[in-house]
FIRO-857592 format. One record per residue (C-alpha): x, y, z; residue in three letters. Coordinates in steps of 0.001 Angstrom, whole numbers, plus 500000, padded with zeros to 6 digits. Layout:
% residues N
XYZALA...
This chain:
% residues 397
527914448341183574UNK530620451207182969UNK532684452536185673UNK534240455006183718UNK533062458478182515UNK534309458432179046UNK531139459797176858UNK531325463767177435UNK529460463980173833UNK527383461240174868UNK523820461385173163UNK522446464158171438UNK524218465907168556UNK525555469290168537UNK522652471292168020UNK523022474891166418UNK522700477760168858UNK519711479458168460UNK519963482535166300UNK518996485978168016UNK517697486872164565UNK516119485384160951UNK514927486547158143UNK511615485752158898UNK511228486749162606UNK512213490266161328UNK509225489981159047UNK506194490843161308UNK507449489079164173UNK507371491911166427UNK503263492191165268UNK502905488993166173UNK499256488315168703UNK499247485024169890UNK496550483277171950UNK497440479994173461UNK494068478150174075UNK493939475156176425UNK491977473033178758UNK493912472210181972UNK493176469093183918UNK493789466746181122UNK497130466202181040UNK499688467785183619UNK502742467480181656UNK500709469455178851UNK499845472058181164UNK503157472854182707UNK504081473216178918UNK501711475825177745UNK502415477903181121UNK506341477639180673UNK505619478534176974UNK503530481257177124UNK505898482943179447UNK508621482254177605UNK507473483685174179UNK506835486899176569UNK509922487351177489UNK510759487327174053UNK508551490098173098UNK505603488562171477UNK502359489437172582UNK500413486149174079UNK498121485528175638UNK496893482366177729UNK493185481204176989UNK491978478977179349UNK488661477025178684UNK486812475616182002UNK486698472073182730UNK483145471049183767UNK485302467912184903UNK488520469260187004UNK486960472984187955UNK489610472745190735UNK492784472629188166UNK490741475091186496UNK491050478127188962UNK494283476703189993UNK495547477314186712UNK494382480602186348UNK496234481471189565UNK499545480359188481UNK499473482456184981UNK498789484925186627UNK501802484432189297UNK503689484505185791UNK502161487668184657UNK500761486115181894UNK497569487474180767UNK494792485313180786UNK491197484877178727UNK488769483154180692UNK486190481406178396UNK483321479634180561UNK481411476600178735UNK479009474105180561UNK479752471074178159UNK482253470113175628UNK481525472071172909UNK479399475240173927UNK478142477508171622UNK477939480617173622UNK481677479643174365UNK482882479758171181UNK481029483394170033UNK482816484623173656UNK486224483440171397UNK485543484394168089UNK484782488492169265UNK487840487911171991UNK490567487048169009UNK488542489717166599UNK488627492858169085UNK492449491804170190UNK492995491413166544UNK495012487908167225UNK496613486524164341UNK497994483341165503UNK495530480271167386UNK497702477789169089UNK495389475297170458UNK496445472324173096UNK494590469058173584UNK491347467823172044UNK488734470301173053UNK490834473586172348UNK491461472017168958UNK487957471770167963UNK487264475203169474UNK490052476040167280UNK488663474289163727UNK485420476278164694UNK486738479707164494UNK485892481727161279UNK488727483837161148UNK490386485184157789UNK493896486892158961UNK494070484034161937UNK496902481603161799UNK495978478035163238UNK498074475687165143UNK497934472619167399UNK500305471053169654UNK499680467326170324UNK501189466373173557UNK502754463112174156UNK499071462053175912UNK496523463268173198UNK498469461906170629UNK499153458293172081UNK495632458332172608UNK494575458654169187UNK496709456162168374UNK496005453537170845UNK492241454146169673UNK493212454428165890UNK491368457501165564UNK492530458425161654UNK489462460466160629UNK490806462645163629UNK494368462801162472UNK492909463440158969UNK490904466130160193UNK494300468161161520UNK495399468146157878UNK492447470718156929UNK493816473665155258UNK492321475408158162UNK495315474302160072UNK498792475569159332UNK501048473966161624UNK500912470790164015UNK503875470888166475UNK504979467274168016UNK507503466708170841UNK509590464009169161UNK510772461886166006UNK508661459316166512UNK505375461280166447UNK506370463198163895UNK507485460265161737UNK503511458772163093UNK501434461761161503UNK503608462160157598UNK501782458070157622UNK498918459953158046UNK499249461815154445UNK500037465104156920UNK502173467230154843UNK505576467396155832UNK505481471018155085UNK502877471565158306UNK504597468935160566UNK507081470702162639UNK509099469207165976UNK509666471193168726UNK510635469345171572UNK509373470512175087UNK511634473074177536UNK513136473075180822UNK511441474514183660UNK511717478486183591UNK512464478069187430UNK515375475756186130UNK517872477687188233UNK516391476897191615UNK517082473296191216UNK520645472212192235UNK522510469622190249UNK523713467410193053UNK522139464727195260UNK523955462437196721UNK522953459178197682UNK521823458809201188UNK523784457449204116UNK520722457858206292UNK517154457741204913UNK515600456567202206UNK516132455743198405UNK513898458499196587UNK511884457839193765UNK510343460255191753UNK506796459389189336UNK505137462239187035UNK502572461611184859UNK498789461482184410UNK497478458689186367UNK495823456053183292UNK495444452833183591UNK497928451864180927UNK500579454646182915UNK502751451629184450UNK502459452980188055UNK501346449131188695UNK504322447766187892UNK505935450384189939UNK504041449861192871UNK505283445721192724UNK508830447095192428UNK508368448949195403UNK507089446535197364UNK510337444161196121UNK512571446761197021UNK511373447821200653UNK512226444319201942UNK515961445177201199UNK516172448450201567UNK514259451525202681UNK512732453204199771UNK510498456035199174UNK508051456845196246UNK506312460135195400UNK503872459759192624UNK502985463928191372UNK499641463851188900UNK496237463133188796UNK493802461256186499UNK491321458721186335UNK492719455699188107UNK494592458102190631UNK491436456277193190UNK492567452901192043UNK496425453703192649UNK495682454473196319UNK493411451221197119UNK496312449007195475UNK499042451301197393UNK496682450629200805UNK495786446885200127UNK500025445922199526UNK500381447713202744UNK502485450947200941UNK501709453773202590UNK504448454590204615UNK506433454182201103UNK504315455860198783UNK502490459442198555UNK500358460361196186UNK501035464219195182UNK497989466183192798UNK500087467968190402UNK500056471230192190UNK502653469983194343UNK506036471666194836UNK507257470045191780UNK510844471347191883UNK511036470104195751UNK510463466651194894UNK513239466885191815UNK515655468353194410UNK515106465763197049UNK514265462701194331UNK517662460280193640UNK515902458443190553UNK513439459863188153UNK511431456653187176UNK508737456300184500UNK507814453110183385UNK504797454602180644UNK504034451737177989UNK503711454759175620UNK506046457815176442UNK507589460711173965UNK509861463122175799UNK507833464101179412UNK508515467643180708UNK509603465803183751UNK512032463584182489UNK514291466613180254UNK514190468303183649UNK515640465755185541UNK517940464780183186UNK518885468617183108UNK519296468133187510UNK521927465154186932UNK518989463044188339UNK519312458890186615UNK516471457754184956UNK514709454326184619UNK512334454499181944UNK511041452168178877UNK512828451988175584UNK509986453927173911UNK509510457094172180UNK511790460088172516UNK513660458855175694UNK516321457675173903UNK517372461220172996UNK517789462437176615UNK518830458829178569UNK521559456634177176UNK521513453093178551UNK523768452108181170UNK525634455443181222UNK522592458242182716UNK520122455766183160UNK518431452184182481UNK516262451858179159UNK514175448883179457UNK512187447542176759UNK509696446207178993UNK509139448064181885UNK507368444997184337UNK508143445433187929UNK510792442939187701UNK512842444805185056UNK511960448060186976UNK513350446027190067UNK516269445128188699UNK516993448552187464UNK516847450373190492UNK518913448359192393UNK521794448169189767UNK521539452140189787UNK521199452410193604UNK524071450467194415UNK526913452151191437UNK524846455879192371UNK527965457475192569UNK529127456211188912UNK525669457201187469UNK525264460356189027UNK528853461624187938UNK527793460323184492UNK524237462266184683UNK526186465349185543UNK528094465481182053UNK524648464390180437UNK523113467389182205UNK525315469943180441UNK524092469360177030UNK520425469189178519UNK520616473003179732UNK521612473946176484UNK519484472083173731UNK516244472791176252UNK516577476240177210UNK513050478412177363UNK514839480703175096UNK515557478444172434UNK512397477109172142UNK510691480541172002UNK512763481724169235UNK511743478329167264UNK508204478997167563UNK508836482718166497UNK510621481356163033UNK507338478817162624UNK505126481963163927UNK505914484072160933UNK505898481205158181UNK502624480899158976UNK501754484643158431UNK503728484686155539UNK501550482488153897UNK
């Protein structure tokens, strides 16, 4: 591997600072409404998204507001969410429905974006997206962000008459986190005209995290997981990694999300005899604690774009092991701030944390230059200001 720091411009291109002002923004921007509909539970790098966001285009003076449908499923995340917009001082909509698509739900909507007089619908994840086609609304602007999740889902399951569906007329602007997705839905005969990337933002609490850990003399190797918990999320091969690892060294793993095999996680973590070495977090959890105390950020997804968690890590001079997929590429570089494998089994996952582990202090120095560029490109600021621009296109017409 490289021993020597020598890539200070080591990934990402000199992006352009963001502008404090464009010709457009001027144009209506400061009458811009804009509801931000979503359904937390399904995805918890989605939801830490639309909270960061909605605060962010806030502090940037445009009026949002934070719809948030109940979850017949997850009512817990639910009123947990609610709690922590709030904490944010972000207003909130409440909109209760009893099933997936709920009639009474969706007249509560349509008279809640009429008497606010709304003008821009940004919808997030599957069911606020069909709320969102349903709305008969003639001065309301529609857009959708597909998260990294939803939109490897429809992909896995080849769901085209979806995709096709988001090209509507009805539907001004779809929003993807990186290259590859965006490159994915212009196959889709998506005009490139209504395809926009905008890549996720750090943490808006980015300044509690410090950018130093070193690694331990005494205690254990950290690792960090964040994710929803599929069955297709790698955590399996994680878990066999772990179990390699804590015969030569002592090794802890905290696993933050939920999801629908989160129950079969904890049998396999109890049945390998894990559970002094691995705790299982909902995403709740004290997220930035576990960043500050983590040493490696590891997610071994089979499908990944660019995870909330992983630009924030990145951002903490934390080293990454991750697969060789998606939009990783543009935050880790390969032997220099992290391992890339292109096949993340628990032997290659194995392999890589033990190579990082024992040259931490060359990989940590390196992930400290890489952080630099990460606080700037990522910034809450920047990323407001980019959905202002896209804000007013859309109300332009």
């Amino acid at each position: 591997m490289n021993t020597e720091i020598q890539k200070q411009d080591w990934i990402l291109p000199d992006a352009e600072k963001p502008k404090e002002s464009h010709p457009l923004t001027a144009f209506g921007s400061k009458d811009l409404r804009v509801l931000h509909l979503t359904t937390p539970g399904q995805c918890v790098e989605a939801d830490r998204v639309v909270l960061q966001g909605a605060r962010a285009l806030r502090d940037i003076g445009i009026k949002t507001t934070l719809g948030i449908l109940s979850n017949p499923n997850h009512p817990e995340d639910f009123e947990l969410y609610i709690d922590q917009a709030r904490m944010r001082n972000i207003p909130v909509k409440i909109l209760h429905g009893h099933q997936d698509l709920d009639g009474q739900l969706l007249n509560d909507l349509q008279r809640y974006l009429r008497s606010e007089q709304m003008n821009v619908l940004h919808s997030h994840g599957s069911r606020a997206l069909a709320y969102s086609l349903l709305t008969h609304h003639p001065k309301l602007s529609l857009a959708t962000t597909l998260h990294q999740s939803y939109l490897d889902e429809l992909r896995q399951q080849k769901q085209n008459e979806l995709i096709e569906r988001l090209a509507m007329r009805h539907l001004d602007r779809i929003f993807v986190e990186t290259l590859d997705h965006q490159a994915y839905l212009l196959t889709q005969r998506i005009s490139a005209t209504r395809v926009a990337l905008v890549e996720n933002m750090l943490d808006d609490q980015r300044e509690r995290l410090p950018l130093t850990t070193a690694f331990p003399s005494e205690g254990p190797l950290r690792l960090l997981y964040v994710g929803t918990l599929r069955h297709d999320c790698g955590l399996d091969n994680l878990l066999n990694a772990v179990n390699q690892l804590r015969e030569r060294q002592d090794v802890r793993l905290d696993v933050i999300g939920n999801g629908p095999a989160l129950a079969e996680f904890t049998l396999a973590t109890r049945e390998m005899k894990l559970s002094e070495h691995v705790h299982f977090w909902r995403s709740e959890a004290d997220y930035h604690q576990f960043v500050r105390q983590c040493h490696i950020l590891v997610l071994p997804m089979k499908q990944i774009g660019l995870p909330l968690s992983m630009i924030e890590a990145v951002a903490c001079a934390k080293p990454v092991v991750a697969s060789r997929r998606g939009g990783v590429s543009q935050l880790v570089e390969h032997d220099f701030n992290g391992l890339l494998t292109p096949n993340a089994d628990s032997e290659n996952l194995f392999h890589s944390i033990q190579t990082i582990s024992g040259n931490y202090d060359v990989f940590h120095k390196n992930a400290f230059l890489a952080s630099q560029r990460v606080l700037q490109r990522y910034s809450a600021r920047r990323w407001a200001r980019t959905l202002e621009v896209h804000y007013s296109y859309m109300r332009a017409g």
